[in-house]
ZANUGU-563067 format. One record per atom (N, C-alpha, C): x, y, z; residue number from 1; atom name; residue in three letters. Coordinates in steps of 0.05 Angstrom, whole numbers. Example, Ala and Ser with C-alpha at 12.3 -4.5 7.8 and 13.67 -1.06 7.14 Angstrom:
<atoms>
ATOM        u        v        w   seq   atom   type
ATOM      264     -114      156     1      N    ALA
ATOM      246      -90      156     1     CA    ALA
ATOM      264      -66      156     1      C    ALA
ATOM      257      -45      142     2      N    SER
ATOM      273      -21      143     2     CA    SER
ATOM      258        1      157     2      C    SER
</atoms>
This chain:
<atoms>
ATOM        u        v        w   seq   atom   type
ATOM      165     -296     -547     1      N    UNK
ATOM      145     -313     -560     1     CA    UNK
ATOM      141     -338     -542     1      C    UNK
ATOM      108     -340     -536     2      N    UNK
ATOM      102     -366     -516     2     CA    UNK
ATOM      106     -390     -537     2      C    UNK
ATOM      119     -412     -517     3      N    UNK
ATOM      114     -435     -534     3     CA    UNK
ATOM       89     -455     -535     3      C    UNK
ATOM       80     -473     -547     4      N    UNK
ATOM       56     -481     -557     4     CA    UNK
ATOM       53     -508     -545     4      C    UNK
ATOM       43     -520     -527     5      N    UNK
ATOM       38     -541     -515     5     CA    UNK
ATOM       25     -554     -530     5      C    UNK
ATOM       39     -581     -518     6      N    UNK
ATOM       28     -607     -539     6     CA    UNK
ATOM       -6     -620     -547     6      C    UNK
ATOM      -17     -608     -518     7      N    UNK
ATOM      -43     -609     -508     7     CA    UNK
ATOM      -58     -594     -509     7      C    UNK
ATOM      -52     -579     -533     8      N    UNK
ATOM      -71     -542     -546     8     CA    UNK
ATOM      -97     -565     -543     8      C    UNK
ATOM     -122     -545     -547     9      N    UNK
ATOM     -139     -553     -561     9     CA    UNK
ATOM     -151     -546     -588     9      C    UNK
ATOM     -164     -556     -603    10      N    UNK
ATOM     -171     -548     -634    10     CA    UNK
ATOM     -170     -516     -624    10      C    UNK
ATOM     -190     -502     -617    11      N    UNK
ATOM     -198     -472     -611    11     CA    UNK
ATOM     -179     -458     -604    11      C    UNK
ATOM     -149     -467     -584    12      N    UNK
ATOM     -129     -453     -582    12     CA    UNK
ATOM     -103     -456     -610    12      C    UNK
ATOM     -110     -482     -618    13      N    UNK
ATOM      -91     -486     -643    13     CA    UNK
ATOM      -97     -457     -661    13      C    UNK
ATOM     -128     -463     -669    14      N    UNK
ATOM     -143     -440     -692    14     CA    UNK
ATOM     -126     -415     -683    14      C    UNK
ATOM     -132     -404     -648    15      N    UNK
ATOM     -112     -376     -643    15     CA    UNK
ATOM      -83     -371     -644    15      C    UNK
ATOM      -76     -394     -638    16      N    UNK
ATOM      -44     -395     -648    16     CA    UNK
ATOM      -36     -390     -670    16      C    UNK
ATOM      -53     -411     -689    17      N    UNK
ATOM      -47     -400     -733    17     CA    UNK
ATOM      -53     -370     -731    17      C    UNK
ATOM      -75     -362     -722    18      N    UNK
ATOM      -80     -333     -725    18     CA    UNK
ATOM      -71     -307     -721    18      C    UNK
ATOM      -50     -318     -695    19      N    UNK
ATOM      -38     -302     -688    19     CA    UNK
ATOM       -6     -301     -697    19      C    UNK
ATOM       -5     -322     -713    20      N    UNK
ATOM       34     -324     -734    20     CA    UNK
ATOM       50     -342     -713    20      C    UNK
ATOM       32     -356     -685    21      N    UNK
ATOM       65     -366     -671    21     CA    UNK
ATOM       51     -401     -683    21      C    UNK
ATOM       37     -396     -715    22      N    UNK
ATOM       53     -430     -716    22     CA    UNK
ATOM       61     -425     -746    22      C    UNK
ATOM       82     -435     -758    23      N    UNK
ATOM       91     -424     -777    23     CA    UNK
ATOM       92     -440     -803    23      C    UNK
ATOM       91     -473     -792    24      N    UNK
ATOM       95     -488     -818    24     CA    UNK
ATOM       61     -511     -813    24      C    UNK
ATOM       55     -509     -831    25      N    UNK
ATOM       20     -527     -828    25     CA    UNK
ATOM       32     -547     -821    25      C    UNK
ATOM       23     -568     -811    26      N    UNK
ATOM        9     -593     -797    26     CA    UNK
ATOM       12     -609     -818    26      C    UNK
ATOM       26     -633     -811    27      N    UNK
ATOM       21     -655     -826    27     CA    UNK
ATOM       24     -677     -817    27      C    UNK
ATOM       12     -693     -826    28      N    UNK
ATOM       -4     -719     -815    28     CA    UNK
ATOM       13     -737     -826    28      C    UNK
ATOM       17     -763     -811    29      N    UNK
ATOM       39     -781     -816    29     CA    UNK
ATOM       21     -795     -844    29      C    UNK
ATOM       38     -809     -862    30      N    UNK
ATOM       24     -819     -887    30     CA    UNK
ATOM       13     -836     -877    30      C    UNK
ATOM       -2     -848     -888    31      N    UNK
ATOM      -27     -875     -893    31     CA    UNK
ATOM      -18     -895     -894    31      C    UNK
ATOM      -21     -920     -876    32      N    UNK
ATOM        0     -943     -884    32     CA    UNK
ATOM      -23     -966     -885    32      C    UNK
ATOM      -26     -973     -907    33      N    UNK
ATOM      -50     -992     -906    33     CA    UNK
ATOM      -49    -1020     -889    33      C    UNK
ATOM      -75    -1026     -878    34      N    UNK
ATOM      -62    -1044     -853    34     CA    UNK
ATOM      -57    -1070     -858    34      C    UNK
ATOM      -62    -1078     -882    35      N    UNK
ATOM      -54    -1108     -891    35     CA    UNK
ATOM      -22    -1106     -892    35      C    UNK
ATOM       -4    -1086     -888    36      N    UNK
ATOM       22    -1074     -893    36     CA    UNK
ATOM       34    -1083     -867    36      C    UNK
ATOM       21    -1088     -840    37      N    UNK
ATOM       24    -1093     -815    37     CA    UNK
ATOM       29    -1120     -811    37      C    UNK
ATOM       50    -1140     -795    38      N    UNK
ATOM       52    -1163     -786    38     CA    UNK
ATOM       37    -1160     -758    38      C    UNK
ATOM       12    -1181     -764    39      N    UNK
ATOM        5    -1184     -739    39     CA    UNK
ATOM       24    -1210     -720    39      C    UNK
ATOM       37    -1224     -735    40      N    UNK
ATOM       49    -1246     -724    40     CA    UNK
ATOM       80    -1234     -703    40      C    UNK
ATOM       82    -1242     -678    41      N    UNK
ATOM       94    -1234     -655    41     CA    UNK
ATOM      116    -1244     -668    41      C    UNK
ATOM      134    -1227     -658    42      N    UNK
ATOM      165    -1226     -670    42     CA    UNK
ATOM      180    -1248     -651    42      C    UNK
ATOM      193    -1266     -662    43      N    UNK
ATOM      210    -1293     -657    43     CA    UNK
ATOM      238    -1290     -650    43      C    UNK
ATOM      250    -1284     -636    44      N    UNK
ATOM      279    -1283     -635    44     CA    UNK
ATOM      289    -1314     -637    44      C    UNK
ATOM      309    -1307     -650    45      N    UNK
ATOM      322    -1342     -635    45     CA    UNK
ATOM      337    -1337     -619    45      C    UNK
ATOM      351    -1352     -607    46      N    UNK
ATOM      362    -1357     -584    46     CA    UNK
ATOM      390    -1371     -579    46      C    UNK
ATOM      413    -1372     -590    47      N    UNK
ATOM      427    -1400     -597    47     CA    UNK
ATOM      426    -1409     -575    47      C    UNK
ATOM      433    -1438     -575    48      N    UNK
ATOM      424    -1456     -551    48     CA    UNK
ATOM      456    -1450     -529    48      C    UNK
ATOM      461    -1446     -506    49      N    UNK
ATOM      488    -1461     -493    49     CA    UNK
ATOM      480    -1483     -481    49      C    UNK
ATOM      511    -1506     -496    50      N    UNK
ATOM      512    -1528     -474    50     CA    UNK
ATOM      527    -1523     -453    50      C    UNK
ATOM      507    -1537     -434    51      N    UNK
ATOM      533    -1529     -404    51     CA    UNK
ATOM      530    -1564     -397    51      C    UNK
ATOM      548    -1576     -394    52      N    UNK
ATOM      551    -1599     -375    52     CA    UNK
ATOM      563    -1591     -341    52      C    UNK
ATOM      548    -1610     -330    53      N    UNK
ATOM      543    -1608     -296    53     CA    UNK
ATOM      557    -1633     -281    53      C    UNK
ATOM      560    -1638     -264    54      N    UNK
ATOM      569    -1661     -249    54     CA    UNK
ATOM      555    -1664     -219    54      C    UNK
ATOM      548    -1693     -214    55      N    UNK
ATOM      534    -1692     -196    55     CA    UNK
ATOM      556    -1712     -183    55      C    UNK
ATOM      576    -1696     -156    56      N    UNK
ATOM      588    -1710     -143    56     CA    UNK
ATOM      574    -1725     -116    56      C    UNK
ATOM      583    -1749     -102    57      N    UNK
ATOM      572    -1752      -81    57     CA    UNK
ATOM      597    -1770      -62    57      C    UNK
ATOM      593    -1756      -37    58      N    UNK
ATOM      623    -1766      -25    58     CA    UNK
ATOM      609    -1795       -6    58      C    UNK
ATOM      624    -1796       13    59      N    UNK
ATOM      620    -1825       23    59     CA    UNK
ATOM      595    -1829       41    59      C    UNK
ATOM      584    -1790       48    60      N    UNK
ATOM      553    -1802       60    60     CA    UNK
ATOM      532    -1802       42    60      C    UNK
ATOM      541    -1798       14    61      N    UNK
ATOM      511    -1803        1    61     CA    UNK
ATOM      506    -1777       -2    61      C    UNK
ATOM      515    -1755        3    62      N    UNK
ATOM      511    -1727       -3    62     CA    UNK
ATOM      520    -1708      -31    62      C    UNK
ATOM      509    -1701      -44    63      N    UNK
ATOM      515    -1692      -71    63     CA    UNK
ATOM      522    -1662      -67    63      C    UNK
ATOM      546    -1655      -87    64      N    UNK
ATOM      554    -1627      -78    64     CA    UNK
ATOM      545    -1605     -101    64      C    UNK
ATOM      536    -1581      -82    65      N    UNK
ATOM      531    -1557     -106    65     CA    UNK
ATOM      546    -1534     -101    65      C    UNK
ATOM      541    -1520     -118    66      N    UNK
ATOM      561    -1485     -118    66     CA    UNK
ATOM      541    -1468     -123    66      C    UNK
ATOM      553    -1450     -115    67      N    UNK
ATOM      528    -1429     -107    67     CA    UNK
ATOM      547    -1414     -123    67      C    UNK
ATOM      530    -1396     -147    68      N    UNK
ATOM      544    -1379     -174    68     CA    UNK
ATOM      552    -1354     -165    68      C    UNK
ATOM      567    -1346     -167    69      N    UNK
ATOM      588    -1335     -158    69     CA    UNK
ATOM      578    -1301     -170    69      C    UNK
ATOM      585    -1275     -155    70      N    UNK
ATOM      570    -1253     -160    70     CA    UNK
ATOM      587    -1246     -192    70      C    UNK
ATOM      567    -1237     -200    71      N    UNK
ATOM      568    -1212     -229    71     CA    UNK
ATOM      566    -1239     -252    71      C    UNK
ATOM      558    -1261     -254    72      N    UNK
ATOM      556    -1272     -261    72     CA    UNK
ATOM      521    -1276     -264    72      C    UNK
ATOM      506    -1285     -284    73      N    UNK
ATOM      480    -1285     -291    73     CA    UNK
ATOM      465    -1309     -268    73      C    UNK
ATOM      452    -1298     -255    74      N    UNK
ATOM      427    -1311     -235    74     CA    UNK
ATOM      450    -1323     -206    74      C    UNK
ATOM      473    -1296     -208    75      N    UNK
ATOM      484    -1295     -180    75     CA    UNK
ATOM      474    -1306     -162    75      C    UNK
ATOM      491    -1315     -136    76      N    UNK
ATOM      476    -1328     -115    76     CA    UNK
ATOM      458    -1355     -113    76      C    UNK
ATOM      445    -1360     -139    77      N    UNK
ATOM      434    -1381     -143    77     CA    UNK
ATOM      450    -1412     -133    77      C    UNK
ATOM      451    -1433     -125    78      N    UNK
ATOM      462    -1459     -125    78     CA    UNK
ATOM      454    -1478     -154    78      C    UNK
ATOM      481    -1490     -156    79      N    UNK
ATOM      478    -1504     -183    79     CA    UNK
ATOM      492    -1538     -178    79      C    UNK
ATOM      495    -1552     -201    80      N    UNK
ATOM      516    -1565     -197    80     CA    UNK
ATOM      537    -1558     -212    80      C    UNK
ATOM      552    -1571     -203    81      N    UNK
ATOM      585    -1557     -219    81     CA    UNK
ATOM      591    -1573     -239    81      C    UNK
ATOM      593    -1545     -263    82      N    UNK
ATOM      601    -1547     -288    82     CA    UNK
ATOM      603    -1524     -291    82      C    UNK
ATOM      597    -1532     -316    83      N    UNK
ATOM      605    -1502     -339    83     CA    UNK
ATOM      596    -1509     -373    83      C    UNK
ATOM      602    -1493     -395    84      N    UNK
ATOM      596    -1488     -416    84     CA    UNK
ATOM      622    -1508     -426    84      C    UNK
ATOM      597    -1529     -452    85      N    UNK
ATOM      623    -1536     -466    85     CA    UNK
ATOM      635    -1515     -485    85      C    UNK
ATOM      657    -1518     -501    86      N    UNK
ATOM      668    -1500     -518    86     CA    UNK
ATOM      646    -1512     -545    86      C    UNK
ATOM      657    -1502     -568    87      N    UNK
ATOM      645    -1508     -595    87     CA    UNK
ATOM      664    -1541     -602    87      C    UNK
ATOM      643    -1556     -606    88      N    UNK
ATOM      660    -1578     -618    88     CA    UNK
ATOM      673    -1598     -601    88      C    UNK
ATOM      672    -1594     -572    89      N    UNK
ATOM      683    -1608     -554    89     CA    UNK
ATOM      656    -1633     -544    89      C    UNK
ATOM      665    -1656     -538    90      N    UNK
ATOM      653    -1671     -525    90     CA    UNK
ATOM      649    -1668     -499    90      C    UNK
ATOM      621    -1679     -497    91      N    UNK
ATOM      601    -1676     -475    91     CA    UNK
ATOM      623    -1681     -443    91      C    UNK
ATOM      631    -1711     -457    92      N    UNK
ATOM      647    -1714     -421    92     CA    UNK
ATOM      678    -1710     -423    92      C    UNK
ATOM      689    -1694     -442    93      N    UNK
ATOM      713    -1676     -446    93     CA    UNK
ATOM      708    -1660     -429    93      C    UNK
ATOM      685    -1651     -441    94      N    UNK
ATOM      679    -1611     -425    94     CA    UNK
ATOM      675    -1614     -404    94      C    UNK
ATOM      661    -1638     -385    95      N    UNK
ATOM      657    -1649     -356    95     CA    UNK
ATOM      685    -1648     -343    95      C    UNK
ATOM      707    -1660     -356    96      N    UNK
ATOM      730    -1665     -340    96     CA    UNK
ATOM      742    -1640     -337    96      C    UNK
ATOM      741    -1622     -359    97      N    UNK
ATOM      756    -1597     -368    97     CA    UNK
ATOM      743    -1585     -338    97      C    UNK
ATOM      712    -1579     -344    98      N    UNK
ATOM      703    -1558     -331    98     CA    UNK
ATOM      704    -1568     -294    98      C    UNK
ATOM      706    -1593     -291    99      N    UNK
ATOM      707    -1594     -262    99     CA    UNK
ATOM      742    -1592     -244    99      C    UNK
ATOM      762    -1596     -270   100      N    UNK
ATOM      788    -1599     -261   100     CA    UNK
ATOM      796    -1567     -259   100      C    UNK
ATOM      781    -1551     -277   101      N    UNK
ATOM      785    -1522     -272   101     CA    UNK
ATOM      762    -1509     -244   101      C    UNK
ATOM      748    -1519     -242   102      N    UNK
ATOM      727    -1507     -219   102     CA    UNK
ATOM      725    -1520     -188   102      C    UNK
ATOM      740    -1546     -200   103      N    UNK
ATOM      740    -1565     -166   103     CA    UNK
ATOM      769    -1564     -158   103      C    UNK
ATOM      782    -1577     -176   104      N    UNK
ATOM      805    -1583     -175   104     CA    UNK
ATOM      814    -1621     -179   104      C    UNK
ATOM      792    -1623     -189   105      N    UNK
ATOM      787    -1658     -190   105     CA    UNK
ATOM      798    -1674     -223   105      C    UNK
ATOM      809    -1698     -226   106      N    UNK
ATOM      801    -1706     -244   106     CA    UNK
ATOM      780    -1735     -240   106      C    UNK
ATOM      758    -1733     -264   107      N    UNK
ATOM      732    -1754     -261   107     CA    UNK
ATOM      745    -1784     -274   107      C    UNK
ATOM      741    -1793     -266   108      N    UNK
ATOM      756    -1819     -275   108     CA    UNK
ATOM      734    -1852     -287   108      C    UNK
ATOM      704    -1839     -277   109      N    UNK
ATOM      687    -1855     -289   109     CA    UNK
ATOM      664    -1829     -290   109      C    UNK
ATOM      645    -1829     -295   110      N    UNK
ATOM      622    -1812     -302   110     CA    UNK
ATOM      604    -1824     -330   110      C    UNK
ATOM      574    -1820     -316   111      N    UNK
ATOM      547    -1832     -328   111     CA    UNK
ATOM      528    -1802     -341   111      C    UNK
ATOM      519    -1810     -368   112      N    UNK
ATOM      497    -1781     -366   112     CA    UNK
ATOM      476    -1784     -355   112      C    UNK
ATOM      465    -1768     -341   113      N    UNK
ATOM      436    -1785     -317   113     CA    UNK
ATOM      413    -1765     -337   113      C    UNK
ATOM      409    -1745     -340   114      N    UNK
ATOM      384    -1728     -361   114     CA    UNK
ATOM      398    -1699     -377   114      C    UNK
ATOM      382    -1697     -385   115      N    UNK
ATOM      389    -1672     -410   115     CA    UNK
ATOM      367    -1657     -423   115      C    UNK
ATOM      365    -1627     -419   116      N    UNK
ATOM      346    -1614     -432   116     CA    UNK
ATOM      345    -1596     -429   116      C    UNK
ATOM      331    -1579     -444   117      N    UNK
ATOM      323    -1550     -449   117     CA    UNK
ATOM      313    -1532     -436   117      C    UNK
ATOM      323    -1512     -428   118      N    UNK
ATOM      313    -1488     -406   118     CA    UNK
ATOM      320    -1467     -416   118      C    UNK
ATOM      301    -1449     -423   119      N    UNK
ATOM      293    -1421     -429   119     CA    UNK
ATOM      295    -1403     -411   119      C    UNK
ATOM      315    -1381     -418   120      N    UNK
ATOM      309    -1357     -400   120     CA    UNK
ATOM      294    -1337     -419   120      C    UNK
ATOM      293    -1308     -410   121      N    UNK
ATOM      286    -1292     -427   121     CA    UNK
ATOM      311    -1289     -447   121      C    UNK
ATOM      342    -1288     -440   122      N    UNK
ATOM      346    -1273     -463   122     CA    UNK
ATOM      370    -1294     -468   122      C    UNK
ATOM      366    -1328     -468   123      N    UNK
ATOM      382    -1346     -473   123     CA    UNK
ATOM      367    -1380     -475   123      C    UNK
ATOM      380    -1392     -481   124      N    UNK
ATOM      363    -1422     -480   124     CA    UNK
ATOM      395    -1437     -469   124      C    UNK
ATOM      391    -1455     -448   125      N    UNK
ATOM      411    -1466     -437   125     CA    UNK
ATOM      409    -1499     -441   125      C    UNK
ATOM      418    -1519     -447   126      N    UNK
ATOM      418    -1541     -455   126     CA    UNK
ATOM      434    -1554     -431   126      C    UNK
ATOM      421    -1571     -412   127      N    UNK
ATOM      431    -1576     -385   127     CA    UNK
ATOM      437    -1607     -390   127      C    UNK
ATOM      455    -1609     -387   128      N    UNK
ATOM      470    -1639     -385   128     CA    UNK
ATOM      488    -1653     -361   128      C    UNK
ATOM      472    -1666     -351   129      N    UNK
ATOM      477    -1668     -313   129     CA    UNK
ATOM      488    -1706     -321   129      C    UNK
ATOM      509    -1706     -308   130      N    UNK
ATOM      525    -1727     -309   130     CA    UNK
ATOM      532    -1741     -272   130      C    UNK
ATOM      527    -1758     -272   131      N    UNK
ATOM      526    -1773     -250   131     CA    UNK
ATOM      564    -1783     -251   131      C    UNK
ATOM      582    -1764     -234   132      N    UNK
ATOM      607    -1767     -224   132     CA    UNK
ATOM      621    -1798     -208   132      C    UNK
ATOM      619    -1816     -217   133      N    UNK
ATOM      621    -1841     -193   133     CA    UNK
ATOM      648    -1845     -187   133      C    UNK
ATOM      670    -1838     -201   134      N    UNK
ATOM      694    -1842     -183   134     CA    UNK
ATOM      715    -1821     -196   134      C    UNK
ATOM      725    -1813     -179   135      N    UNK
ATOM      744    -1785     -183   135     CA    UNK
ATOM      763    -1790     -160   135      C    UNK
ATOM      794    -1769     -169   136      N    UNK
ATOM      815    -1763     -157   136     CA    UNK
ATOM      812    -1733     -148   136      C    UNK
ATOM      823    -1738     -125   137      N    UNK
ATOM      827    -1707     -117   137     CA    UNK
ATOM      800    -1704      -94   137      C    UNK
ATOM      814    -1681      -86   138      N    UNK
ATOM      794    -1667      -63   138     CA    UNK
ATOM      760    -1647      -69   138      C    UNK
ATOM      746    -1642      -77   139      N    UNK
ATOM      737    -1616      -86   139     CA    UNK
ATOM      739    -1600      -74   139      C    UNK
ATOM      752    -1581      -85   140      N    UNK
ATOM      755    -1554      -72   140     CA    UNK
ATOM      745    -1527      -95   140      C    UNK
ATOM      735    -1503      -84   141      N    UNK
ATOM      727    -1484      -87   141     CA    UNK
ATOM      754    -1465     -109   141      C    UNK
ATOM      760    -1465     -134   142      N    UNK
ATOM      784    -1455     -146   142     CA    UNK
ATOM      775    -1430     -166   142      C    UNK
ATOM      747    -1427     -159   143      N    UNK
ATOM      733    -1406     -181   143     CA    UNK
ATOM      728    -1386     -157   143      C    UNK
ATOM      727    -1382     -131   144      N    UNK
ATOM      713    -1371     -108   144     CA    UNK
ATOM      690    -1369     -108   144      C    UNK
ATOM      674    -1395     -112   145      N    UNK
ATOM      641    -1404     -116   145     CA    UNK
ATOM      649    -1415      -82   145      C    UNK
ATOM      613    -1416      -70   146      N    UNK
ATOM      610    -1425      -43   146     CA    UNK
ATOM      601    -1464      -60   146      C    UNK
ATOM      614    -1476      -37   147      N    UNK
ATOM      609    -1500      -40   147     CA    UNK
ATOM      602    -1517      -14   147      C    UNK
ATOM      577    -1531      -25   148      N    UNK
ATOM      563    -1554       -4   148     CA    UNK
ATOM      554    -1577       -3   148      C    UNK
ATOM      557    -1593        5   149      N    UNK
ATOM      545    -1621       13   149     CA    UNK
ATOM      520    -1629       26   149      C    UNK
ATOM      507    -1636        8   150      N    UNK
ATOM      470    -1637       14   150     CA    UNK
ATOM      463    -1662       10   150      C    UNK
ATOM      441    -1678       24   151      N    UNK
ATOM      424    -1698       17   151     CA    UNK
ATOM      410    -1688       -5   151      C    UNK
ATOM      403    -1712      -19   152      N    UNK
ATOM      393    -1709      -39   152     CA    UNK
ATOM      363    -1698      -32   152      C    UNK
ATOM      352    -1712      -11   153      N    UNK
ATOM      329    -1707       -7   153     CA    UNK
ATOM      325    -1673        9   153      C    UNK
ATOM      342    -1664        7   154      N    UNK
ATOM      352    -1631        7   154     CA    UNK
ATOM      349    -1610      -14   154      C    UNK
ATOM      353    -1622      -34   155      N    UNK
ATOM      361    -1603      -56   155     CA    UNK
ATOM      334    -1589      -61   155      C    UNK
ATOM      303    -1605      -49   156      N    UNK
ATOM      288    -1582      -58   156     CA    UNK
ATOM      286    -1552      -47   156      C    UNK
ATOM      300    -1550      -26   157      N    UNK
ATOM      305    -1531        0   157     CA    UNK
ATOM      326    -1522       -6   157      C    UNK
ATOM      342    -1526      -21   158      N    UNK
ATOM      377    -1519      -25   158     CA    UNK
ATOM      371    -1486      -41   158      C    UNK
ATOM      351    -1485      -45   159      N    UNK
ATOM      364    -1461      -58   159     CA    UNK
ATOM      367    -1453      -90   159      C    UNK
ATOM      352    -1487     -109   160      N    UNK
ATOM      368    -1499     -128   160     CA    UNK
ATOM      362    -1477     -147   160      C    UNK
ATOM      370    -1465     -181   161      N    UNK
ATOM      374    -1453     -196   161     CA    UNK
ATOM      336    -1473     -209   161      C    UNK
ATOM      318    -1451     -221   162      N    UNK
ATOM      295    -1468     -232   162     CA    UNK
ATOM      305    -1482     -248   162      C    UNK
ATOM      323    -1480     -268   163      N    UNK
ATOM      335    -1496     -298   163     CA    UNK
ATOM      344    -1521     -285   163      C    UNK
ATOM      357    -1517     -264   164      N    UNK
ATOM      372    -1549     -241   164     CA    UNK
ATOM      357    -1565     -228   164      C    UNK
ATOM      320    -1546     -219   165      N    UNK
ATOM      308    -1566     -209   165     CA    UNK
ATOM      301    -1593     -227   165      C    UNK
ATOM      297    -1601     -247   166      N    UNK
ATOM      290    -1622     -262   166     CA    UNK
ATOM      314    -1646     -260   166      C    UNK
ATOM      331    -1642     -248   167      N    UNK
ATOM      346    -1654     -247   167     CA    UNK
ATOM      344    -1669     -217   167      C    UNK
ATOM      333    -1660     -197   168      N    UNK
ATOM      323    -1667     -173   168     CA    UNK
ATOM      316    -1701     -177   168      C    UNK
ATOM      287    -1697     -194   169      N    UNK
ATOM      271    -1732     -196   169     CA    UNK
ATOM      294    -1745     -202   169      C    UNK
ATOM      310    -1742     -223   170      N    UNK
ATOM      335    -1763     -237   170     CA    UNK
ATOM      349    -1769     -225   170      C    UNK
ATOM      363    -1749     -204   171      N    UNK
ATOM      383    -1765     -181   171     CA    UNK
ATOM      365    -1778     -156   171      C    UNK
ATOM      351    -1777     -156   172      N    UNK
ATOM      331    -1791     -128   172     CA    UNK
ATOM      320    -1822     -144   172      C    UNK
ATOM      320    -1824     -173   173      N    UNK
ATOM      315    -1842     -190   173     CA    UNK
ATOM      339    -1856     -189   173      C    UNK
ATOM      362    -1847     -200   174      N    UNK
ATOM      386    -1860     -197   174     CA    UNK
ATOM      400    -1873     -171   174      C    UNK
ATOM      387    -1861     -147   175      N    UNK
ATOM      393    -1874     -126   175     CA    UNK
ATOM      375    -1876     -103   175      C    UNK
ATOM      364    -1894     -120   176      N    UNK
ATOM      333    -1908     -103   176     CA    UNK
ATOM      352    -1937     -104   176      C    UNK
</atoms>
């Protein structure tokens, strides 16, 4: 017995019934009245992450970034160094936490310089960039992120992550 392609036409359907290779009638999906339809585009939310950042700068005036490290989301990209606060933790807690685990530093004064909202497709990131002014320790690389020392007037060429460029005007503001 041949099978029955999806793309019969009426006139081959009619010979098919006629001939017994269709066996159960046709039926048509029910009626769904269209006022029954949301035309309004479906909303996900998004929960927000905070990540606090640190904007170090050593004795030429050069501010340091990390370049995000592979299998991690928007790999390769350059950022400044931070990380995600936890739930409940303070803003420049999570700064000291996240740079003493990623640099190897502790911050010993630090300023918040801007803060805001960046949307990906399938997250919203809450960027909180903190101006580092006096710290202990060396920075060093303890996550195996690439790390560099850039003029500020660099960073539009650096490579920067889009969510990090906004943060560009504020440190060129802060040290005008």
């Amino acid at each position: 017995m041949q099978k029955e392609r999806a793309d019969t036409t009426p006139d081959e359907f009619s010979q098919a019934k006629e001939h017994g290779r269709i066996h159960q009638p046709v039926q048509s999906a029910p009626e769904v009245p269209y006022s029954s339809y949301s035309l309004q585009p479906t909303v996900y939310s998004l929960s927000v992450i905070h990540v606090v950042a640190g904007a170090l700068f050593n004795s030429e005036g050069r501010v340091l970034i990390a370049q995000r490290p592979a299998g991690k989301h928007m790999a390769g990209g350059w950022e400044f160094p931070g990380g995600k606060l936890n739930a409940g933790e303070d803003r420049l807690a999570g700064l000291k936490r996240e740079l003493l685990e990623e640099l190897g530093i502790t911050i010993l004064e630090a300023a918040p310089v801007i803060c805001y909202e960046h949307s990906y497709s399938d997250r919203r990131v809450r960027l909180d960039l903190w101006s580092v002014t006096r710290f202990e320790g060396l920075p060093q690389s303890l996550e195996g992120q690439a790390l560099r020392w850039v003029k500020i007037e660099q960073l539009e060429s650096a490579g920067l992550l889009d969510a990090d460029r906004p943060m560009i005007p504020a440190l060129l503001a802060l040290h005008d």
